[in-house]
N, C-alpha and C positions, 0 to 999 in steps of 0.2 A: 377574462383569462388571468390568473394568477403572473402576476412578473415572477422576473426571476433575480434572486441576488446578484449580485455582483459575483461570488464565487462561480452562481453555478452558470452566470453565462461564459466566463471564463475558463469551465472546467467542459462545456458545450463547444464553443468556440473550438477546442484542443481537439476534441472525437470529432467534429466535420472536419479540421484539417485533414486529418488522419483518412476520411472518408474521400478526401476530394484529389488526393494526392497523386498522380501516376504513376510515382515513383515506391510507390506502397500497397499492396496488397491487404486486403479485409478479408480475411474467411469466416469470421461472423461476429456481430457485433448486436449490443440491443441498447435500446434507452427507452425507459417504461415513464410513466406516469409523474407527477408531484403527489408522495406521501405526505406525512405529518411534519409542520413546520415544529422548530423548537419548540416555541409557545406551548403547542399542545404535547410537548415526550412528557411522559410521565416522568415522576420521581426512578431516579433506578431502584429501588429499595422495592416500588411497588411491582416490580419486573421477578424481582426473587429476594426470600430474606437476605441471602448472603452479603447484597448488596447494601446491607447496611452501609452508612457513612459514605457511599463513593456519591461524589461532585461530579456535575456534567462541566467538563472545560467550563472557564470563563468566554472566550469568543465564541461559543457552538450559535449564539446568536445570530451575527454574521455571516458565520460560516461552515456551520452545518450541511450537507448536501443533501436534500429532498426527494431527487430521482431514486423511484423504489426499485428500478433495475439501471444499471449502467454500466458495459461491459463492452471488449472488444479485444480481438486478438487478429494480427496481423504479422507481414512480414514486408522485408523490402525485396522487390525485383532487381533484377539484372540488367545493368552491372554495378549496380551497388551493391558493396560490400553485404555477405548475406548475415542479418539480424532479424528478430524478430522482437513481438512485445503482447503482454497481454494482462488486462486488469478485470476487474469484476466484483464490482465497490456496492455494499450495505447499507441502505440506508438504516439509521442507528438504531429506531426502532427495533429494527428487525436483529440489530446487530444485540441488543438487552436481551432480546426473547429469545435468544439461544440456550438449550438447557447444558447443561454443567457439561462439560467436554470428558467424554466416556473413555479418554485412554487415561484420563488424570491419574484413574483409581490404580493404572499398570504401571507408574512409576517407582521406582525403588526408595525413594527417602518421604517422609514429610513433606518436606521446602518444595521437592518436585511435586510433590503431586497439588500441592494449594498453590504453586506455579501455573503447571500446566491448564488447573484447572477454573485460574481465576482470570485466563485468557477467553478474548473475545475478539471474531475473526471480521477485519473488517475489510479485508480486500483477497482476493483467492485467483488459481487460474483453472477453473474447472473444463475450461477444451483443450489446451493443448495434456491436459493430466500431469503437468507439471508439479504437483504438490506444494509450489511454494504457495504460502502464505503468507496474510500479514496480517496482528493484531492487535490491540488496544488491550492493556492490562489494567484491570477495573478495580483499585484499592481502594479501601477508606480514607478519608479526606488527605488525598494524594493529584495534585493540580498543577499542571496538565497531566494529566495522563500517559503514563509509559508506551511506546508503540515496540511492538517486538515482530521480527521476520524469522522465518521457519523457511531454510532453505537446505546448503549444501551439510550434510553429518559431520564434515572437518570440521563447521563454525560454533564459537562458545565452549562453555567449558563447566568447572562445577563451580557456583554450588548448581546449575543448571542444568537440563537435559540437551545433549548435545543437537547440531543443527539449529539453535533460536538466539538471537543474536540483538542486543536492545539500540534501536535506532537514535539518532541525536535527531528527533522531530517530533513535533507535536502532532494530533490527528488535522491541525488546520495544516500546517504545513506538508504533510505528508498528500494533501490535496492539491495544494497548491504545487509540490513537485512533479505531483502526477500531471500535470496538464503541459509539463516542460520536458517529463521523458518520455510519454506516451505510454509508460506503461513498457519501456524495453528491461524485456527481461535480466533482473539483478540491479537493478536501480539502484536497487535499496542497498546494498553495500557500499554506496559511497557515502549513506549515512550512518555506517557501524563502524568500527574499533577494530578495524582487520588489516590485515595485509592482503594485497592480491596479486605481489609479484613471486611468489613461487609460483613454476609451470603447472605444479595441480589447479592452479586457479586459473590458468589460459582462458578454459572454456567459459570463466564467468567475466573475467576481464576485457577480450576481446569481442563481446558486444558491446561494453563498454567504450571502449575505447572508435568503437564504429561508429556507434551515437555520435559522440563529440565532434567527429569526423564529418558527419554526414549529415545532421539536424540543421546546426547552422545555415546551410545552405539550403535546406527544405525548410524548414522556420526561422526566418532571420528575425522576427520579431521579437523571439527568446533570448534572453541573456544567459549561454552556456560557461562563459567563463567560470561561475562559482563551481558548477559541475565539475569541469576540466583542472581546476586546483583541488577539490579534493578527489579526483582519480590518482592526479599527480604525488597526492600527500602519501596514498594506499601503495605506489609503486617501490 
């Protein structure tokens, strides 16, 4: 049997918590197989021209995640505060072999549309139909790699399409976070450029702020404090 790196027993570790918890509800979750290790991804180039010039990360060695499905969406029972969370992460392969994102061509400028469409989806929540998403923007020789979230229409601004918002993470760390929020929904805004103390943000902040709340004590193995200073920074 193939071990596993260090990431992805780490990143295993996080979904059986989640799985073992009584204090957490799974309404469905999957973890498929070991795809293709780094060693063997192709060049990106040979995935599509456009892909000339773009660099795989320097650490994808490391830390690359190999499970070719790994997903899960849950919520917390009563009476803890009611939150939920949900991920549903690509293995990279699969995340290259995406062809050209079909709304690119419906944007109105240039910038937006070799924007939209030089994005690459590497995390999504297709059960709850959520639409948020998160991606990896694949430029020529540009290391690490931009990660960008596609959420609330109030967030970002021009020269960009509204709703995508560029995260202060790498794709290693963007995994490594994911194994400390579990995937509760709007994570990711506590690594973007926002504000989330206007009341239009209630409904994004107040899972937020539930997490912080409530993890600790369901995972004390995790160190929440960095979390809980930048929720604080956003207030």
């Amino acid at each position: 049997m193939t071990s596993l790196t260090r990431q992805e027993e780490k990143l295993l570790n996080s979904f059986e918590e989640v799985r073992r918890c009584d204090r957490i509800e799974v309404h469905a979750d999957s973890l498929g197989s070991l795809g293709k290790p780094f060693t063997a991804m192709p060049a990106p180039d040979e995935f599509a021209p456009e892909l000339a010039g773009v660099e795989y990360d320097a650490d994808l060695s490391e830390h690359m995640v190999r499970f070719e499905t790994f997903a899960s969406h849950w919520s917390t029972r009563s009476p803890l505060p009611e939150f939920s969370g949900e991920f549903s992460l690509s293995h990279l392969f699969d995340v290259f072999s995406q062809p050209p994102n079909p709304w690119a061509s419906m944007e109105p400028t240039e910038f937006r549309k070799e924007f939209v469409g030089s994005l690459k989806c590497i995390d999504s929540s297709p059960i709850s139909g959520s639409g948020r998403m998160s991606f990896l923007r694949a430029q020529p020789h540009t290391n690490p790699w931009e990660i960008w979230y596609q959420g609330m229409a109030g967030t970002g601004g021009e020269p960009y399409p509204p709703g995508y918002v560029k995260l202060e993470l790498s794709y290693s760390q963007y995994i490594e976070t994911l194994t400390i929020t579990k995937g509760t929904s709007g994570w990711q805004y506590l690594f973007a450029d926002i504000s989330l103390s206007d009341s239009s943000w209630r409904h994004a902040r107040e899972p937020l702020q539930a997490m912080l709340d409530v993890f600790p004590e369901l995972f004390p193995e995790y160190d929440y404090a960095p979390l809980r200073a930048r929720l604080e920074a956003r207030l």
